[in-house]
VEXDREN-2710 file (C-alpha; in Angstrom, 1 decimal):
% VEXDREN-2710
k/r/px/py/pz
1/UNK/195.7/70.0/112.5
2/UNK/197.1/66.9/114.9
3/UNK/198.3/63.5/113.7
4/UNK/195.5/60.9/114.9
5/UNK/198.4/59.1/115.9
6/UNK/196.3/56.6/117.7
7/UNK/194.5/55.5/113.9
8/UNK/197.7/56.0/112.0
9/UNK/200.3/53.2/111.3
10/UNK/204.0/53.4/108.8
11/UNK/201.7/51.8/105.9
12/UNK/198.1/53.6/103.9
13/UNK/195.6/54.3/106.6
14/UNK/192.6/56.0/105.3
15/UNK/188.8/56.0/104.7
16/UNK/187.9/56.5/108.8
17/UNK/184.4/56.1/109.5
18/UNK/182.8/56.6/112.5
19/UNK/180.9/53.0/113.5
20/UNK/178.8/52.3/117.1
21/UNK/181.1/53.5/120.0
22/UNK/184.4/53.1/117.5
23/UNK/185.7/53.7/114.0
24/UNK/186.0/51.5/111.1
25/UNK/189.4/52.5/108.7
26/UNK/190.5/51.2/105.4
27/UNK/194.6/50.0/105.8
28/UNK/197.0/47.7/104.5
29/UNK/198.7/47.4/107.9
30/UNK/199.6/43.6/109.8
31/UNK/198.0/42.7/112.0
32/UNK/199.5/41.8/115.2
33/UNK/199.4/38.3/116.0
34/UNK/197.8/37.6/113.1
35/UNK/199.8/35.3/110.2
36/UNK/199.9/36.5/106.6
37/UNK/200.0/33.9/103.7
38/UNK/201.6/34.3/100.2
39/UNK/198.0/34.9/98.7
40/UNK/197.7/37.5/101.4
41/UNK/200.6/39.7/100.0
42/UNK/199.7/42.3/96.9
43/UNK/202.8/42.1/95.2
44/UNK/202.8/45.9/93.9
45/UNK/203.3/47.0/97.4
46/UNK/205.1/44.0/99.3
47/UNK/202.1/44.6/102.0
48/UNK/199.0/42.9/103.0
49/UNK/196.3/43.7/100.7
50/UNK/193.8/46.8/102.4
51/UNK/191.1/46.0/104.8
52/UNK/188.5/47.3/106.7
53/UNK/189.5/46.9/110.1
54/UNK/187.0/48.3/113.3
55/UNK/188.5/50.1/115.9
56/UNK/187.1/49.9/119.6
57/UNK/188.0/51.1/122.9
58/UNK/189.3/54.5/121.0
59/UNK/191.7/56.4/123.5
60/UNK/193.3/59.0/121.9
61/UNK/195.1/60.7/125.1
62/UNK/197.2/57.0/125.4
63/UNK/196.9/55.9/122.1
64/UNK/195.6/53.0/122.3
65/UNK/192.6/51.2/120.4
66/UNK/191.6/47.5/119.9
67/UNK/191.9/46.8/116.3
68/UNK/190.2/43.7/114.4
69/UNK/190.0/43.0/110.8
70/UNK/186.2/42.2/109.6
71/UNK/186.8/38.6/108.1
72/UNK/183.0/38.8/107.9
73/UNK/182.7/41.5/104.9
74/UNK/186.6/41.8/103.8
75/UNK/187.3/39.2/100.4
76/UNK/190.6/38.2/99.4
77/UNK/191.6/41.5/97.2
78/UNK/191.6/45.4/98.6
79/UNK/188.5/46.1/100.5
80/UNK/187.6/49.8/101.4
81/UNK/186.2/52.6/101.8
82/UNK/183.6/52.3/103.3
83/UNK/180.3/54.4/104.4
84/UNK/178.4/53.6/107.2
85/UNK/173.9/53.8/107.4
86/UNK/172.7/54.5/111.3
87/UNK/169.3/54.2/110.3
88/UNK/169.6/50.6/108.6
89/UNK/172.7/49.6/110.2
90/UNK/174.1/48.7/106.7
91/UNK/177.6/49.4/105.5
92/UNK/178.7/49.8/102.1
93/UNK/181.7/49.6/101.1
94/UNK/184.2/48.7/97.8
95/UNK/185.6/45.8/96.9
96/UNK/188.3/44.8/94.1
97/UNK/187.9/42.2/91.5
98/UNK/190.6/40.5/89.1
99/UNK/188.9/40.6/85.9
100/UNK/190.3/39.1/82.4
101/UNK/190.5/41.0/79.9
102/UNK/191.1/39.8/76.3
103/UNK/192.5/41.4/73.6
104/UNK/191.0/41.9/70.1
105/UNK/192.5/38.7/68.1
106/UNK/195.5/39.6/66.3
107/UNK/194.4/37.3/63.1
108/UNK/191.6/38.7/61.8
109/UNK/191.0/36.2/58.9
110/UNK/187.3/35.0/59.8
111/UNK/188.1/32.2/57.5
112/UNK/191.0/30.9/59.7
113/UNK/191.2/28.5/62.4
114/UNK/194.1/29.4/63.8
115/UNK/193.5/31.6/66.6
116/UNK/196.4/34.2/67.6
117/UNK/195.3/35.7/70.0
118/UNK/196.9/36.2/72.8
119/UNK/196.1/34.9/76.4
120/UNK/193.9/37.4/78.4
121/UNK/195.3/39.5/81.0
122/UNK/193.6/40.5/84.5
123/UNK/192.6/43.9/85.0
124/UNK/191.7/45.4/89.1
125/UNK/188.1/46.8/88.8
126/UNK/186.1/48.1/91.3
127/UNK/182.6/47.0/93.0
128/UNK/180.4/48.1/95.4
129/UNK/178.9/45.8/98.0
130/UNK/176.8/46.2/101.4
131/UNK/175.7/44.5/104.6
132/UNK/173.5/44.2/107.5
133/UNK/175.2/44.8/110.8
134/UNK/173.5/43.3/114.0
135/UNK/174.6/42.0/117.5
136/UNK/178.1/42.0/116.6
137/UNK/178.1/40.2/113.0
138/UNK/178.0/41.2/109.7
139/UNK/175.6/39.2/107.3
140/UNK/173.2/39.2/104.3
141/UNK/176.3/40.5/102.0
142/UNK/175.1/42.1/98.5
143/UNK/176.8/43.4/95.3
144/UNK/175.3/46.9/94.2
145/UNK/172.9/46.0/91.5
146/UNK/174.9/48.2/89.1
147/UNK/178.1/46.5/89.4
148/UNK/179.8/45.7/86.0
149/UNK/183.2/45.0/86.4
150/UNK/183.8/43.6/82.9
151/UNK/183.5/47.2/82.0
152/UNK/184.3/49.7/84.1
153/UNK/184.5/50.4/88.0
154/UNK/182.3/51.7/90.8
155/UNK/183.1/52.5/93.9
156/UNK/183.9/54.7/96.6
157/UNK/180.5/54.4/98.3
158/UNK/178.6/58.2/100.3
159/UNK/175.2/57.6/102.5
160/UNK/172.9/61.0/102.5
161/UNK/172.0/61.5/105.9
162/UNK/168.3/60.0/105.1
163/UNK/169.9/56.9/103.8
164/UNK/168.1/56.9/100.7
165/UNK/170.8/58.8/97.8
166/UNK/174.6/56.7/97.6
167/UNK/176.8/58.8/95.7
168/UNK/179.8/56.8/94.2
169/UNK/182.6/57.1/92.0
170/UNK/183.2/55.5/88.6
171/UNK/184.9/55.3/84.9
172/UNK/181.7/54.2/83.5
173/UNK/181.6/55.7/79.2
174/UNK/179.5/59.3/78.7
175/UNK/181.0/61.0/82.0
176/UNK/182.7/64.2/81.7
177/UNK/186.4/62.4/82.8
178/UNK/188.5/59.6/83.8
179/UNK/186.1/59.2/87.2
180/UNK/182.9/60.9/88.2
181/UNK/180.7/61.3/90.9
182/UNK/177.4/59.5/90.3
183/UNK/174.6/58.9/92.6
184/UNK/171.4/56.1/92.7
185/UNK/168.5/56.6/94.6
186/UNK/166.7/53.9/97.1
187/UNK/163.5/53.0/96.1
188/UNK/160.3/51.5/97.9
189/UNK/161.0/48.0/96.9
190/UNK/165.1/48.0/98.3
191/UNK/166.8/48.3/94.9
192/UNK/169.0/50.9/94.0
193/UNK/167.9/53.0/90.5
194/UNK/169.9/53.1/87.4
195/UNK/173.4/55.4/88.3
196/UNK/173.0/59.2/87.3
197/UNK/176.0/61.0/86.7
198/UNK/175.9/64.2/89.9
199/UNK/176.3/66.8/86.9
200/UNK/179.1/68.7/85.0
201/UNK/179.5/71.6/88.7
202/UNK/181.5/68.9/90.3
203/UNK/182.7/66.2/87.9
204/UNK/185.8/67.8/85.4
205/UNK/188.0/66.3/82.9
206/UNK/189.8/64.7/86.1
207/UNK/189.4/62.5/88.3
208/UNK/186.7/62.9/91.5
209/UNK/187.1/60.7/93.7
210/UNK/186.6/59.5/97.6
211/UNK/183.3/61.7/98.0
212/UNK/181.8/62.0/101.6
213/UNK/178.4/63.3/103.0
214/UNK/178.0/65.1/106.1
215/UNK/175.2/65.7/108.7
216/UNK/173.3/68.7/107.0
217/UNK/174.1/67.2/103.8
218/UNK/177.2/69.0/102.1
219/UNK/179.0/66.7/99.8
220/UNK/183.0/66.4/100.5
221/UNK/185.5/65.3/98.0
222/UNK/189.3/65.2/96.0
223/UNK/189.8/66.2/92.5
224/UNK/192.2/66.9/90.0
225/UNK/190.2/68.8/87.7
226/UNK/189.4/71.7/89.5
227/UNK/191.4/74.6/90.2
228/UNK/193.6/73.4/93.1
229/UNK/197.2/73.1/94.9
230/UNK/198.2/70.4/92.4
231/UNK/197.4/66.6/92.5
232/UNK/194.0/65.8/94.7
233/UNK/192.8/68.8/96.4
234/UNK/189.3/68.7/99.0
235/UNK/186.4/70.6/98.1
236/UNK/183.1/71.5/99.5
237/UNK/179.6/71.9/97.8
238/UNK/176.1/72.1/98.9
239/UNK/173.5/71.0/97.0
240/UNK/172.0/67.0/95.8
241/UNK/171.3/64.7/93.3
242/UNK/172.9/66.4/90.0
243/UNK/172.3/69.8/91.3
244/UNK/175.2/71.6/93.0
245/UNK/176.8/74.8/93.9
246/UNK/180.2/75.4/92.5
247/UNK/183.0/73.4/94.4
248/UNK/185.0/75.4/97.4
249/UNK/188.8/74.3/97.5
250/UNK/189.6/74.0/101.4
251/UNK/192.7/75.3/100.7
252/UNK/196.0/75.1/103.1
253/UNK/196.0/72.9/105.6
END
């Protein structure tokens, strides 16, 4: 294994994706030349707030790339990852959203008019969104049709090589954890179906998350629930849909 010194910066670089002749990565990195406002800061981390940001004119021998954050698809929160469609030149990718959250009232005489309860708080939820790539732009910018951020998150977006299955990550109730893998299929008239959770030979007690499809169709992904090195470990399985062979721990390095 080699540093890709030429992606990597001294803040969160992750999510690559290949994109055209280049690479699009989720970061939190500045910018250079490029002025950062207050609302621009996430104050957890003291750092801009993750973007995705294309890479061109990759050359890894010098180590040099041009770098440009997509102002077209990134919103004001943490943006990223992202998964890439060749064959509809669509990318779809997550998105955060403050959402408020109010507690249960703490007087709970129905006959009162005195309302105690507190002011809501804002939670971060996820949300998955996509868009049409063409000439150069990024345009026609959707939510996932499944979003529900008032309840739980979804994110985390995987493209089947036929473009038609997303696979996904989320907290939504009746999984087998605190996230899952789920996946929606794309059906003749452009909308995504209702989420299915990808079954209980992958998804644990854990947490899978950041789940990636390759060329022949294996599905990549981290867990804490299986058997592992400790914290997130990367497993393989073969398979689709909810129907999967038992996950294969990549093991050291």
């Amino acid at each position: 294994m080699e540093n890709a010194d030429v992606f990597n910066s001294e803040n969160a670089d992750f999510g690559i994706m290949p994109f055209g002749d280049g690479f699009i990565l989720t970061s939190d990195r500045r910018i250079k030349g490029r002025s950062y406002g207050p609302n621009e800061i996430y104050g957890w981390t003291g750092k801009p707030y993750l973007k995705l940001i294309h890479f061109s004119d990759v050359n890894v021998n010098n180590n040099t790339a041009k770098t440009k954050i997509i102002d077209d698809v990134n919103n004001d929160f943490h943006n990223g990852p992202s998964a890439f469609d060749e064959l509809s030149n669509t990318v779809y990718f997550t998105r955060t959203k403050m959402v408020r959250i109010r507690k249960s009232p703490m007087n709970t005489d129905p006959t009162s008019w005195i309302d105690y309860a507190p002011k809501g708080e804002f939670v971060s939820r996820l949300e998955i969104y996509y868009a049409t790539h063409n000439k150069g732009s990024w345009s026609d910018i959707k939510p996932f049709e499944h979003n529900k951020a008032e309840n739980y998150s979804i994110g985390h977006p995987a493209i089947s090589p036929c473009g038609k299955i997303m696979y996904f990550v989320s907290d939504m109730p009746e999984g087998f954890g605190g996230t899952d893998i789920y996946f929606s299929l794309l059906g003749d008239d452009g909308r995504w179906s209702k989420p299915q959770n990808a079954g209980e030979n992958i998804n644990t007690e854990g947490n899978e998350v950041f789940p990636y499809i390759d060329d022949d169709g294996t599905l990549f992904f981290s867990s804490n629930g299986h058997p592992g090195m400790g914290g997130l470990d990367i497993f393989k399985t073969t398979g689709a849909k909810d129907k999967w062979s038992f996950p294969e721990n990549l093991k050291y390095p």
